[in-house]
C-alpha positions in Angstrom: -17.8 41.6 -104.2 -17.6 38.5 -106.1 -15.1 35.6 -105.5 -14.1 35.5 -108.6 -12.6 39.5 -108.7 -11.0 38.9 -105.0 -7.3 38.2 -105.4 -4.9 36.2 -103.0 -1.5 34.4 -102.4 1.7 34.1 -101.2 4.2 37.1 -101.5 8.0 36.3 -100.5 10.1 39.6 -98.7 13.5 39.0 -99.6 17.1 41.0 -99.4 20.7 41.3 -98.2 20.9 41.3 -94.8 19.7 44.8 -93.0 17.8 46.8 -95.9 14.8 46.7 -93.6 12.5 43.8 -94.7 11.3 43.1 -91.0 10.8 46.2 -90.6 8.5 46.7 -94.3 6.7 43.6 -93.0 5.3 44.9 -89.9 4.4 48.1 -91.4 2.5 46.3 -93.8 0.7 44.1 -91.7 0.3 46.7 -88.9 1.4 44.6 -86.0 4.8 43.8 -85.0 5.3 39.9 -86.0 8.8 39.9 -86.9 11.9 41.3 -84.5 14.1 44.3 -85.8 17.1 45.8 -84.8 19.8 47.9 -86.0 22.2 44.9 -86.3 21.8 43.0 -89.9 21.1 39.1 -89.5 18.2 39.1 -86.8 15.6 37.5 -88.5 16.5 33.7 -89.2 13.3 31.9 -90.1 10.3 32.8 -91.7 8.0 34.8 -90.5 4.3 34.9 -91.9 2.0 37.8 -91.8 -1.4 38.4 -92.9 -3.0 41.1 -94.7 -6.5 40.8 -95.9 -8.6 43.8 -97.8 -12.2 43.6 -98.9 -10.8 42.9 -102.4 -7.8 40.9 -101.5 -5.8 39.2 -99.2 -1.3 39.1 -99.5 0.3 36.5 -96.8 3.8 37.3 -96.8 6.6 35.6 -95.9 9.8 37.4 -94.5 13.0 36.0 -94.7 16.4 36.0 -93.8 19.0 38.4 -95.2 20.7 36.3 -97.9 24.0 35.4 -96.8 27.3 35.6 -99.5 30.3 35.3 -96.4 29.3 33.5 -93.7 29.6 29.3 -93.4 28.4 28.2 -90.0 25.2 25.6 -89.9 23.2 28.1 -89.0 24.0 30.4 -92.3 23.2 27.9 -94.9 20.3 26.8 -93.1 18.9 30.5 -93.2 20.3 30.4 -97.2 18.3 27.3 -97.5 15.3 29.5 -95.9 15.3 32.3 -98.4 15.9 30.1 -101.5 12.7 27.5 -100.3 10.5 30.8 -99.1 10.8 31.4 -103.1 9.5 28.2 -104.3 5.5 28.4 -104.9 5.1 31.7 -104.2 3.0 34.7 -106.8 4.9 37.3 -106.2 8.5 38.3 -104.8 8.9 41.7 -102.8 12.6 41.8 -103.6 14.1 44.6 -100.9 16.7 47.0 -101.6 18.0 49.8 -99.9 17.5 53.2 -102.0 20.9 54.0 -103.6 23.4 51.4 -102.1 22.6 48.2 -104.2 26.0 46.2 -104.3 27.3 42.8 -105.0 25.5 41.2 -102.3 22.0 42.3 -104.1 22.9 41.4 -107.6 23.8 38.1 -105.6 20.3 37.8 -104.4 18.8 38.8 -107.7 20.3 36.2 -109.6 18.4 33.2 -107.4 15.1 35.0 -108.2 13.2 32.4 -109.8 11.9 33.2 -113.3 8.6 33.4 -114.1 7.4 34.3 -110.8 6.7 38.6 -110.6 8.8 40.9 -108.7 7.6 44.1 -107.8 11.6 45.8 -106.2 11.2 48.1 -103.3 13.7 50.5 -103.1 13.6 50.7 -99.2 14.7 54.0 -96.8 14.1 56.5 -99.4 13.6 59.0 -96.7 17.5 58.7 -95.7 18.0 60.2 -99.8 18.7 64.1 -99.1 18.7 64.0 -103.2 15.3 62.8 -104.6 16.7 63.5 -107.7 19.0 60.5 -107.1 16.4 58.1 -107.5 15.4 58.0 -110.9 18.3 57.2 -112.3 18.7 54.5 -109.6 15.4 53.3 -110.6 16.3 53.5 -114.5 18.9 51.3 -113.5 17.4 48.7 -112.5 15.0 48.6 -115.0 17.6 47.9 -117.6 19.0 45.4 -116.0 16.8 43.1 -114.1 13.2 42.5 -115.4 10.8 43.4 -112.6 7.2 43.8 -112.4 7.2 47.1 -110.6 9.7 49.4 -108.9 8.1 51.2 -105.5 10.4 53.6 -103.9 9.5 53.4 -99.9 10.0 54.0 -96.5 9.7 51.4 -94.0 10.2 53.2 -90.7 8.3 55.9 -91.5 5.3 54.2 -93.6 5.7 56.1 -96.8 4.5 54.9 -100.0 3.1 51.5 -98.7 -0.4 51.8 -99.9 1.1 52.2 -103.9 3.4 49.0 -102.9 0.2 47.1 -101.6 -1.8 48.0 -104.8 1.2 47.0 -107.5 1.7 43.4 -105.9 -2.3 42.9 -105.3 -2.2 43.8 -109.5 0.1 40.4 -109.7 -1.9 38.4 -107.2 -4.3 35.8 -108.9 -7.7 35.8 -108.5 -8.8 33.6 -105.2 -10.4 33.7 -102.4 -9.2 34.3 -98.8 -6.2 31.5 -97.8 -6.8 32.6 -93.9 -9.6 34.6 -91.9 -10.3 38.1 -92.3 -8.7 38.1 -88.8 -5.4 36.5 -88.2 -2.7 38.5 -89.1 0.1 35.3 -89.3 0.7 32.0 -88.6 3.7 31.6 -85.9 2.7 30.5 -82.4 3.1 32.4 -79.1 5.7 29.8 -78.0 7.6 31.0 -81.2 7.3 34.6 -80.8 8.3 34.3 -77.0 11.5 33.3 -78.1 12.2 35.5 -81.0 11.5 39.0 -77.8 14.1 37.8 -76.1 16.0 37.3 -79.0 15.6 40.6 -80.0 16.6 42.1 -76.7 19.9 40.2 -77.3 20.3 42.0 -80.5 19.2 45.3 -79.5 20.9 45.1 -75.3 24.2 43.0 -76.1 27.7 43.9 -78.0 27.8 44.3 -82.0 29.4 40.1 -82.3 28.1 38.2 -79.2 24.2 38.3 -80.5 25.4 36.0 -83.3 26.1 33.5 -80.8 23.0 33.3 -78.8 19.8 31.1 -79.1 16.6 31.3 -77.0 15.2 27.7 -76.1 11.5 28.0 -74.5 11.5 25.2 -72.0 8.6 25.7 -70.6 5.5 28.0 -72.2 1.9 28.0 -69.8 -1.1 29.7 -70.9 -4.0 30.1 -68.2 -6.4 32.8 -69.7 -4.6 35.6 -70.6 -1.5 34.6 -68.2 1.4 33.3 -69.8 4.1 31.5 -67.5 7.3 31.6 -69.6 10.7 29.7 -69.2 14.0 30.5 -71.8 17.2 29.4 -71.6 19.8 31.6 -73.7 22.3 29.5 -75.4 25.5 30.9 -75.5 28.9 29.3 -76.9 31.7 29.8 -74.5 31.2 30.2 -70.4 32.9 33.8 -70.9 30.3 34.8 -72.9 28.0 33.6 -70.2 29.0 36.4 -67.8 28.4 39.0 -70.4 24.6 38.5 -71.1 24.1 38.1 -67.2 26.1 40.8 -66.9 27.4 42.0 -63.1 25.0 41.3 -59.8 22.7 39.7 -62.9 21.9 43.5 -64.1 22.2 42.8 -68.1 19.9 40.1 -67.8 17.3 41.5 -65.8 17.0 44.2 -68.2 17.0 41.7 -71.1 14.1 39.7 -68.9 12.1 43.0 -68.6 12.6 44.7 -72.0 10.7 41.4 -73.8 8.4 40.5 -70.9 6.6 44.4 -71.9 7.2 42.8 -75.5 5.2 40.0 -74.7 2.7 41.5 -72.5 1.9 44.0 -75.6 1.7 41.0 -78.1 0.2 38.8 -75.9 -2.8 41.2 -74.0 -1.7 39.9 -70.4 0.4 39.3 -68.1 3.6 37.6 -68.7 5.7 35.7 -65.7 9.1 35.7 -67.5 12.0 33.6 -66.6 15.2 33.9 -67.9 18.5 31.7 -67.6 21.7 31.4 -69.4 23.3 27.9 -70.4 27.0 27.2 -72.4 26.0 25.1 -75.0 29.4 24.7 -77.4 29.1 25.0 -81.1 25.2 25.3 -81.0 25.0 26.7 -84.5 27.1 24.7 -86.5 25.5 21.4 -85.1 22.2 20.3 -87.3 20.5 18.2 -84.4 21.0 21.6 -81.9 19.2 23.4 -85.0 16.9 21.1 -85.3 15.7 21.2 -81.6 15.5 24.6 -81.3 13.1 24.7 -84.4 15.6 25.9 -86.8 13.7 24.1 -90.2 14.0 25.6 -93.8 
């Protein structure tokens, strides 16, 4: 095949908070590169993943739900995340979920930038006893917001991603590969490290206290396929503290082993995994604390 008839570029995954955009991501990609859980908020940078075809390749960029309540540091930096993950980009994937698009979407949809396609995926379709249900939602949104192409999906269970793969690679322009046939996204280990224990916090701790963690990697060894890892969870207040350690240090050991398996999997070795818990006070609505822990729009 020529150069000239392979397509590439950037595609942008946005949404509210929780409509499953992490989740669409590593379905696409076939690799799990971006946490999930059933809490909304997990992801909070961009995360890049790779998809390359014989007649194209799509690097997407997931996002962080868009955020219409919140006012911490942290929030508007992950605002500032989704807003700048628009800027260059050929297409938008612009995430709903199938028949529950409120205020906080139409929110979303206004900061789309014009010009730039948007193909709308209407996301858990198989939660939708009706079917019948759908079109009209999908008439809907025709009338009001102008996008490209409307793909009813499901995430989870991998339904209707090849017809979502072929409308945006329709969009894409004509280009050659931006990465090798073979890398599938651009974060580090170090990164990813981090984000596994995150994502044990989301998925192990209380429905609030997640929202006030951080993972620090203070230390990250590669010999071969042996990784020696060191992370520090940042929590806000010392009570807080107790409750990720959790009594006799149980909570945290099953934090520690739940993303060491993570990283073992992702990694393809073995995985030394120490874990410790610091009180580090206002963490997300200080800039510099953002800063150092990689937090960058």
């Amino acid at each position: 095949m020529s150069s000239a008839a392979h397509r590439a570029g950037h595609v942008a995954i946005v949404g509210r908070p929780n409509v499953g955009k992490s989740t669409l991501l590593n379905s696409l990609v076939g690799q799990k590169i971006s946490i999930t859980s059933r809490k909304p908020q997990t992801t909070r940078q961009r995360v890049t993943g790779i998809l390359t075809r014989d007649d194209a390749q799509l690097v997407f960029i997931d996002t962080p739900g868009f955020q219409t309540r919140h006012t911490s540091a942290l929030n508007r930096l992950m605002n500032r995340c989704v807003t700048s993950g628009l800027r260059g980009v050929d297409v938008i994937i612009w995430v709903v979920e199938a028949l529950k698009f409120d205020a906080r979407d139409a929110a979303l949809g206004r900061l789309l930038p014009a010009g730039t396609p948007v193909v709308l995926v209407a996301n858990k379709v198989d939660r939708v006893r009706d079917k019948g249900r759908l079109l009209p939602f999908i008439k809907d949104f025709t009338e009001r917001f102008d996008c490209a192409a409307i793909v009813p999906v499901s995430a989870q269970k991998q339904e209707n991603l090849g017809r979502l793969i072929d409308a945006v690679v329709e969009l894409l322009p004509e280009a050659p590969r931006i990465f090798e046939a073979d890398e599938i996204t651009t974060s580090s280990e170090r990164f990813f490290a981090a984000e596994l224990v995150r994502e044990q916090l989301f998925r192990l701790l209380g429905e609030e206290l997640p929202y006030s963690t951080a993972v620090e990697i203070e230390r990250f060894e590669a010999d071969g396929r042996l990784r020696r890892i060191h992370a520090a969870v940042l929590v806000d207040r010392e009570s807080q503290k107790a409750i990720v350690i959790g009594r006799k240090g149980e909570k945290l050991k099953v934090i520690g082993t739940a993303a060491r398996k993570q990283m073992e999997e992702m990694f393809g070795g073995k995985v030394f995994l120490e874990i410790w818990v610091k009180v580090k006070s206002g963490w997300a609505d200080s800039d510099a604390a953002l800063k150092h822990l990689g937090y960058d729009a």
